[in-house]
N, C-alpha and C positions, 0 to 999 in steps of 0.2 A: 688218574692213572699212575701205575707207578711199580717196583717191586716190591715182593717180598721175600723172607727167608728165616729160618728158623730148625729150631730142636726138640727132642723130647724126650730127657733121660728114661732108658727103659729099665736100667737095672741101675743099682747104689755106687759102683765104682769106675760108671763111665765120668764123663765131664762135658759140657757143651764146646760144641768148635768155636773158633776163631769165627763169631758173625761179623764181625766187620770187613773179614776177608770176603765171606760171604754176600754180603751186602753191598760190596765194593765191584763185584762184577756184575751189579744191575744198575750201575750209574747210569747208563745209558736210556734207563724204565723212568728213571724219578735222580732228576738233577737239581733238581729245589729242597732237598736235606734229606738227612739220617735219624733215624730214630731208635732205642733199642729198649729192650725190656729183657730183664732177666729173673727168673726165682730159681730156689734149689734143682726143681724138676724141668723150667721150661723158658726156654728163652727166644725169644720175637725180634725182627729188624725190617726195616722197612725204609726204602728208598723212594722219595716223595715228589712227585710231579705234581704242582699245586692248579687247582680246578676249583674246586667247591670249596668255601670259608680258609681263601688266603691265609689268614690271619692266624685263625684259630686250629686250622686242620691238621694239625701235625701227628702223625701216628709214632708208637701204640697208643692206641685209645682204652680207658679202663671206664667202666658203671661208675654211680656214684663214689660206693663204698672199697673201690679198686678189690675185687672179687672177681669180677669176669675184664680179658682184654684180649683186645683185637688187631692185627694188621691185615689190610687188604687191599687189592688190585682190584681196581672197576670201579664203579661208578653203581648207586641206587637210584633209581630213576625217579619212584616213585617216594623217595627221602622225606616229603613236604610233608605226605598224605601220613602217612607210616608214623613221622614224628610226631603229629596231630595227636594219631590212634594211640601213641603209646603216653600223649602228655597225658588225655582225657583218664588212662589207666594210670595214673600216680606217676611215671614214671618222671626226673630231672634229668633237666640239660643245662651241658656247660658249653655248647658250640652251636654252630651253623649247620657240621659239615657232616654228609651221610655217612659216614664211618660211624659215626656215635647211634644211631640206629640200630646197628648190630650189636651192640651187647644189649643193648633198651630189648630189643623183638628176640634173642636167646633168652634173656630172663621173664618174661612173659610168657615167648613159646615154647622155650626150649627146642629141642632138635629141629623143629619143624616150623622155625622163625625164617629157614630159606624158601619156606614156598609161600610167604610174604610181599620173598621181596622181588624186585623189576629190575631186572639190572644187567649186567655182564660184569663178572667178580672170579674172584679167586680170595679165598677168606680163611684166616686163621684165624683161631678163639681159642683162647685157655681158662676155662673155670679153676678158680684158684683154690675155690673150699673144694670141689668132688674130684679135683687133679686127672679134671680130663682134656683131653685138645682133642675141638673138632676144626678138623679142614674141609672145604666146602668151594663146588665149583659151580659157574651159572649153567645154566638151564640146556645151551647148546655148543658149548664151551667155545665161548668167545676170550673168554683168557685164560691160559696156562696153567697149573700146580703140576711139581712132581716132586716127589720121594722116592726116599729110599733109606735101608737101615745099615747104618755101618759103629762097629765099635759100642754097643751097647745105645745106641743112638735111634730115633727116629728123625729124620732130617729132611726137612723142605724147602722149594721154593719157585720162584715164578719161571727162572730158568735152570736147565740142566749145570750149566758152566759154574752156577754158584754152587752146586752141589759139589760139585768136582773139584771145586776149593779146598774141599777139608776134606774129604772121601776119593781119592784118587786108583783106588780099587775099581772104582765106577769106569774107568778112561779104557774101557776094551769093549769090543763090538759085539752085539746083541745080533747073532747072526740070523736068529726067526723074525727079528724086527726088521733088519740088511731085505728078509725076503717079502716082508708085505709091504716093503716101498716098493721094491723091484718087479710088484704085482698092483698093487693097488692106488700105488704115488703115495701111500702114506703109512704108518704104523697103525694097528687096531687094536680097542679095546684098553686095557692098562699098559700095553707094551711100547717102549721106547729102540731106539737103535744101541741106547747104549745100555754096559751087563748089569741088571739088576736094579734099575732107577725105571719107576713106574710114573704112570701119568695116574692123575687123577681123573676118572670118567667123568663127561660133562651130566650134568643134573642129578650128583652124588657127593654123598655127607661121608668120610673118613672118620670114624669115634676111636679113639685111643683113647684106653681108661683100665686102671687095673691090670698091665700087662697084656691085654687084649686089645686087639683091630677089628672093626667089621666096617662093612660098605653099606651105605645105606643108600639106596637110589631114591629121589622123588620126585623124577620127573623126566621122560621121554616122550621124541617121536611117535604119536598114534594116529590110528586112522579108524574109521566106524568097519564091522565088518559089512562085508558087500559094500554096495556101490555109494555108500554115502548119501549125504544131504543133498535133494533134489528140488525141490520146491521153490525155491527163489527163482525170478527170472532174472537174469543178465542183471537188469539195471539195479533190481533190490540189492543184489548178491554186489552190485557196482559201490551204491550208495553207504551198504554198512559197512563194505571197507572200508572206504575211502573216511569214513568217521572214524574207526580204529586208527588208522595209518595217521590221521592228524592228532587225535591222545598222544599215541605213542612219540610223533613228533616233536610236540611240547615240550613233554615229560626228556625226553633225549636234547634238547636242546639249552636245557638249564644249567649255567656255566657261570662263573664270576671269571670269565675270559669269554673272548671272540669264538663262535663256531665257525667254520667253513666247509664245504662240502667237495667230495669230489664229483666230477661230471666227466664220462667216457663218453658222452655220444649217446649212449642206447638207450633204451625205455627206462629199465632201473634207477640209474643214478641220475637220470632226468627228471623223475617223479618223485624221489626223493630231494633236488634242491628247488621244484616245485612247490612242495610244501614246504618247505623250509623258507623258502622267501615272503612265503602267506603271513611269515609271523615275525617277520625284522624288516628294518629299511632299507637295511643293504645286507648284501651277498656276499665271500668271498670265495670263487669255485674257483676250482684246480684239477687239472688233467695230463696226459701226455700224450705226444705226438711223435710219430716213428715216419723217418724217410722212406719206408716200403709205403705203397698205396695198401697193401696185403692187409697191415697191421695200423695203419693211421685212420681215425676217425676225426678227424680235427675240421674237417666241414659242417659235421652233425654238431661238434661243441661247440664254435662258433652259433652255430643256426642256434639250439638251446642258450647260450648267454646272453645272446643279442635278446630273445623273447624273454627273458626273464629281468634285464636290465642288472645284470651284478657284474662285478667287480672279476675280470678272469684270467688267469696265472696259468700258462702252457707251458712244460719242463718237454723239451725236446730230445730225444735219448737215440743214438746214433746205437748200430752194434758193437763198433769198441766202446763203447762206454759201457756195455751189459757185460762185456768180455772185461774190461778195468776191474769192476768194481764187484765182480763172482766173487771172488774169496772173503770178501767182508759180508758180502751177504752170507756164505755158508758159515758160519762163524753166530751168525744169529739165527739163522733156519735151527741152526743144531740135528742137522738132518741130511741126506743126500735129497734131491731134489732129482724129477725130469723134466723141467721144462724151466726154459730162462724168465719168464713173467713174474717172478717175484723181484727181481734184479732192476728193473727199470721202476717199480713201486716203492723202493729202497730210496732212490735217487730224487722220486717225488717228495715221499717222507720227508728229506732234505730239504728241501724247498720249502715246505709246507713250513718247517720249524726255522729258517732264515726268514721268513716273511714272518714272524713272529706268531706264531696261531698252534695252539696244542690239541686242536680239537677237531674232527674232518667227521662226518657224514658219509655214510658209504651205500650203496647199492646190494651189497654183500648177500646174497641168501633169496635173494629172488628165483632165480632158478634152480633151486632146489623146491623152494617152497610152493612156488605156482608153475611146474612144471615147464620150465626153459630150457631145459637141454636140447639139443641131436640126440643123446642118448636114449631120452624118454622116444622121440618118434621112430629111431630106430627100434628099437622093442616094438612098440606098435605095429609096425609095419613086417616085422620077422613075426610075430605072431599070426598077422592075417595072412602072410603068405603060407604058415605052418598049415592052414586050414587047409589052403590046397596046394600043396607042395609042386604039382607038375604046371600052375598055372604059369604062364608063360608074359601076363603083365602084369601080375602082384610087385616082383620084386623091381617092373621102373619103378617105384616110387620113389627108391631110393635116388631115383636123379633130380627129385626133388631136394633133397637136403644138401648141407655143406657150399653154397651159393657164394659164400667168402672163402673159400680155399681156393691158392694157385695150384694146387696140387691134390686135388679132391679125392679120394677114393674111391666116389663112383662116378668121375670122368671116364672112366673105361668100363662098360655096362658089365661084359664079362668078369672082370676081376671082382666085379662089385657083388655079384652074383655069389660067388666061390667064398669072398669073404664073410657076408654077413648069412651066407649060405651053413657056416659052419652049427654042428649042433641045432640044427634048426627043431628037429623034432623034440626040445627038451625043453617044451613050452614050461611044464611045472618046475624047473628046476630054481630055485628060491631067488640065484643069479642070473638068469636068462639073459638078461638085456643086456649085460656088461660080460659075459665071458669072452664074446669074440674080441674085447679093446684090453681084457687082461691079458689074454693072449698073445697080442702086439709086445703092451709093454713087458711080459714075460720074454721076448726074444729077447732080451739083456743079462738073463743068463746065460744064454753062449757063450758068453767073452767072462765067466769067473773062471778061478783055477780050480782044476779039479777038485782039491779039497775043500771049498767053501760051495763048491756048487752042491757036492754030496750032500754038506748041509743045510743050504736053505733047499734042497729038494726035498729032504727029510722034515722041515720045517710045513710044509703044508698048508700055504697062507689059506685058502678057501675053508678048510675044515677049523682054520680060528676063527674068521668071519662066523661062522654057521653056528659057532654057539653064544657068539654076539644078538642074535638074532630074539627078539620075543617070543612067546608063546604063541601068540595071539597074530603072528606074521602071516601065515597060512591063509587067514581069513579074510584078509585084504584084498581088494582089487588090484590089479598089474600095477598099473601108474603108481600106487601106492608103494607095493613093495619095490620097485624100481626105484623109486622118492628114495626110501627110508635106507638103502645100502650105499646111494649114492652120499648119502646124509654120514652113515656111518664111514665111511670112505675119504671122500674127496673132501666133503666140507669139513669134518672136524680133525680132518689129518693132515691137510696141506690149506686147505685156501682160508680158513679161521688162523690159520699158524704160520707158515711160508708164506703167503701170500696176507696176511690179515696184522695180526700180534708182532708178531716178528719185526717184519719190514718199517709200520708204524712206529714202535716204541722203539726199534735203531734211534733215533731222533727224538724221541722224548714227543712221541704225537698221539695223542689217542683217536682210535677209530672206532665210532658209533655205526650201531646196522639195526635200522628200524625195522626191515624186512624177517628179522628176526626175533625180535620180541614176541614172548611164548603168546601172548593176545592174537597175533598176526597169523602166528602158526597156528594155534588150535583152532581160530575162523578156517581158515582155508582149506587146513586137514581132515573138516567134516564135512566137505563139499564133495559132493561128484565128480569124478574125474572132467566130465563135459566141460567145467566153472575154469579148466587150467589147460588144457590139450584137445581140442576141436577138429577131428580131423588132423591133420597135419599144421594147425595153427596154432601157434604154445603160449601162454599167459593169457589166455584167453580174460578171463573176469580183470586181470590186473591192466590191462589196455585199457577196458571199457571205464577201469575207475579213474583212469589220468585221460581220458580223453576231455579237452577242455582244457588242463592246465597244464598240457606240455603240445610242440606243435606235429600237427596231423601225421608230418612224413617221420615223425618220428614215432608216434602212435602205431605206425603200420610195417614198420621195419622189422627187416627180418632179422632174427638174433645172430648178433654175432659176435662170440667168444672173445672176451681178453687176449690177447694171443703178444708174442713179441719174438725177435728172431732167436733163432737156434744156434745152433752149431758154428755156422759162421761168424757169431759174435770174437771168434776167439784164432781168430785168423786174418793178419794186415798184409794184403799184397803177399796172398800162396802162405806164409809162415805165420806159423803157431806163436801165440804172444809167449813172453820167457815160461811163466810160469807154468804154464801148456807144456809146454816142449818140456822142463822139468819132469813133473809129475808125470807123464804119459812117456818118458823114458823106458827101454828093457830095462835098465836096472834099478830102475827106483819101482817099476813092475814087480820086479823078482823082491825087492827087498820088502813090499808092504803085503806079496801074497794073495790080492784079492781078483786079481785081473792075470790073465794069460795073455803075457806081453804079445805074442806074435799077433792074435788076434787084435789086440786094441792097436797096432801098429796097423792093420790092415785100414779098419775103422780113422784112424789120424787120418790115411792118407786118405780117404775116401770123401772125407768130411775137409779138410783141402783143398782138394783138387773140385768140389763143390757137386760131387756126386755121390752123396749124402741120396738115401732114398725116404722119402715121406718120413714120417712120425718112429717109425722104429731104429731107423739109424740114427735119427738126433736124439729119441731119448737116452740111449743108449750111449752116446757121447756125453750127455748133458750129465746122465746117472753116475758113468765112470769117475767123469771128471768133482763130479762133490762129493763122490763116499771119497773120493783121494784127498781133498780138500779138508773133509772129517775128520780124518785119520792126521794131518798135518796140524789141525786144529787143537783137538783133543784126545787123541791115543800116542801121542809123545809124549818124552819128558819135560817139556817144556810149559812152564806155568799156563796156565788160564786165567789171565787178567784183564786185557783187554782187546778191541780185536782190533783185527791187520789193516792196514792202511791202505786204500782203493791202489791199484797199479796206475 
């Protein structure tokens, strides 16, 4: 794991930035060295967290004949296999380490040497005779690229902030981006928060050659049309995952360092260091634990390490410690955020890398992929009651769900009714399932000022979404396209990133998600809804394949969400911690423009005085308080070098 960053002269009287400025605000990615490559047209840098061939792996990496060369982020999983195929094809090696892969399988495959390869990457390449560079990100983007072009330049890298090093044009707010956080939790498609610096789409090839760009996709989210794959019974449908999930476990677990996994308690990252212990002696799992009962699973981890017999490290995280330690997190998010849950995973990260271990195992991607939301049964259930709109006990069902919330939404049967009541007759509409919870976090435009709210109103986060969307989306079952928005949304915009990338490589840690590897997705994505969502029972195939190697009451448990505290993280005995009380000032209001001081004064005092209402007042605090954070971060004139010290 590690960063990268780089250029790629577009016209004759530009010059390449300063990379080691560049490369010097990803220390924190890859703290094990530096490396750099330059020619006339293109120059590479690379900050190195060493994993695979200690010894030998230092990037850029070039082919024999130093012609084609590489810097990248991630890991090939399948490196062993892959190096075999290309020995058998003539190809030489002078390392261990999967990096050297990728120029072997470009000169072989050419463009199409990433649908190859197994991995979570981020990859730059420069053929040196055709003077082209492609960049290239894995499959579901589990790790970062962006660009952007500044000063006759093409410029890249694993983070925003190294770009911002030499292109400082970049440090002003992307106010359509401002709005599909403040709708979605995250930016879509190639747009970022900041002006003119794009992301790279996950499982898309960038070709720069000849003065020309094009995007080359090879590989997304699908589903069969209708109803899928039906013919397995449970146990088949149990057995051939569960053979995938051990492939991919291997294959993910190959390290010239220690792996360790984390463990929340829940099904997920219990069947993930399940398997994991099938294939080592010892364990080392890691978790956290919160003084709310609300938010604390630390009975359930306990219960799973006792049964598995490893080695278990609990990071205990108070709410001032989420409220301390915000602004370093916003600082790596590179993002406004609504919800404090990355902030306490920050803190693990921590831990994870003083206990000496760069490598964790994660749970990540399960409920998306086998159907674990509330979200997905909401929809089901707003569906069936759509059938018959006046029945009068379609919508209890909803008092089934949310069973871990102190403050549930359908504690009060009425409100519950009203709320997911909204829009109910707009069964086809591509969003269904998610528009009543956009609409929540949509309440946080109230509180911009006029003039930016004009803007992100004009922005129209839904009608970017909607051309995100496939061709072939239409033809799907529900579950499906509810899957695949939540997919484009949440997972590749905040929990792969804020909660995933981010957090980990703060620390210099990388995090693996088996649940994610495209074998795992395209098993399950050809399956019939039945194999993932039962009724009002969610993971349905993915229970039946860990029953046996995780214990029963954890087998049977009902999902429940990462969550950690809000709003109140950031308030000791009634008062605002300093830098709260700062930034949430009228006058530092009025001076950054984006918020209507009197309103966000209302909001302080509300979230204070601990009468904060459900999920829209905290996000709404939580949102204010990181685009302010942003803006202190990165839209001053104050360098971008390293980031701020926990309070």
């Amino acid at each position: 794991m590690c960063g990268i960053a780089g250029s790629l002269l577009l016209r004759d009287a530009a010059s390449h930035p300063d990379l080691r400025r560049m490369i010097a605000t990803l220390r924190h990615r890859g703290p094990d060295g530096t490396g750099l490559f330059a020619s006339e047209r293109c120059a590479l840098a690379h900050a190195r967290l060493s994993i695979i061939d200690l010894e030998c792996g230092d990037q850029p990496i070039p082919n024999e004949d130093h012609s084609v060369w590489t810097v990248f982020n991630g890991e090939i999983f399948n490196f062993i296999e892959l190096r075999a195929e290309l020995q058998r094809a003539g190809h030489r090696f002078r390392t261990q380490s999967d990096t050297e892969v990728i120029v072997h399988a470009y000169e072989q495959y050419g463009d199409r040497f990433v649908e190859r390869l197994s991995g979570q990457f981020a990859i730059a390449l420069w053929d040196v005779r055709r003077e082209r560079l492609l960049l290239a990100r894995d499959r579901v983007g589990i790790r970062p690229l962006f660009y952007t072009h500044s000063g006759g330049r093409l410029l890249f890298a694993s983070e925003v902030k190294a770009i911002l090093a030499v292109a400082p044009e970049a440090r002003a707010l992307d106010e359509q981006g401002l709005a599909q956080v403040f709708t979605f939790w995250a930016t879509v498609g190639e747009r970022t928060v900041f002006n003119g610096v794009r992301s790279l789409p996950p499982g898309t090839v960038l070709v720069a050659e000849r003065g020309t760009e094009r995007l080359q996709p090879y590989w997304d989210w699908t589903f069969p049309r209708g109803a899928g794959r039906s013919d397995l019974t449970l146990e088949e449908g149990a057995e051939a995952l569960r053979g995938i999930l051990r492939e991919v476990i291997a294959q993910q677990m190959r390290a010239d360092v220690p792996v360790g996994a984390y463990l929340s308690g829940g099904l997920d990252s219990s069947g993930i260091a399940a398997l994991a212990r099938e294939r080592v002696g010892t364990l080392q799992t890691f978790s956290l634990t919160f003084e709310d009962a609300e938010f604390d699973e630390s009975v359930h981890q306990r219960r799973m390490a006792e049964h598995l017999g490893v080695a278990h490290c609990a990071v205990h995280c108070t709410a001032r410690d989420i409220g301390d330690v915000f602004p370093e997190l916003i600082w790596h998010t590179e993002s406004p955020v609504l919800r404090t849950a990355p902030a306490p995973l920050l803190l693990l990260a921590r831990q994870v890398h003083e206990l000496g271990f760069k490598v964790v195992l994660s749970g990540e991607g399960a409920d998306e992929a086998f159907g674990g939301y509330d979200l997905f049964k909401e929809g089901r259930v707003r569906r069936f009651w759509a059938r018959q709109p006046d029945s009068v006990w379609r919508p209890l069902l909803f008092a089934r769900l949310y069973p871990y919330l102190a403050r549930s939404p359908v504690a009060n049967r009425h409100f519950a009714q009203r709320f997911f009541g909204q829009r109910l007759e707009e069964t086809s509409h591509p969003f269904y399932a998610h528009l009543t919870r956009w609409t929540t976090t949509r309440g946080i435009f109230r509180f911009l000022s006029p003039e930016l709210l004009c803007s992100v109103t004009s922005a129209q986060p839904e009608e970017a979404l909607a051309r995100e969307l496939p061709p072939q989306f239409a033809s799907w079952d529900a579950l499906a396209r509810d899957q695949y928005v939540e997919v484009k949304t949440l997972l590749e915009g905040y929990l792969l990133s804020s909660q995933g990338d981010r957090v980990s490589l703060a620390h210099s840690v990388e995090g693996r998600v088996p649940y994610l590897d495209h074998r795992v997705i395209e098993f399950v994505n050809g399956l019939s809804a039945r194999y993932k969502l039962r009724g009002l029972r969610e993971k349905v195939l993915l229970r039946r394949a860990l029953a046996g190697l995780v214990p029963e009451s954890i087998v049977q448990r009902v999902k429940q969400p990462y969550r950690a505290p809000d709003s109140r993280s950031f308030f000791v005995e009634g008062k605002p911690l300093a830098y709260v009380q700062e930034l949430l000032s009228p006058a530092h209001l009025r001076r950054t423009g984006y918020f209507r001081p009197e309103a966000v004064q209302g909001l302080l005092e509300k979230c204070r005085s601990g009468r904060a209402l459900g999920a829209g007042d905290n996000m709404a605090f939580v949102g204010i308080l990181s685009t302010l954070l942003l803006h202190e971060h990165f839209f001053t004139d104050r360098a971008v070098q390293a980031a701020p010290v926990s309070v």
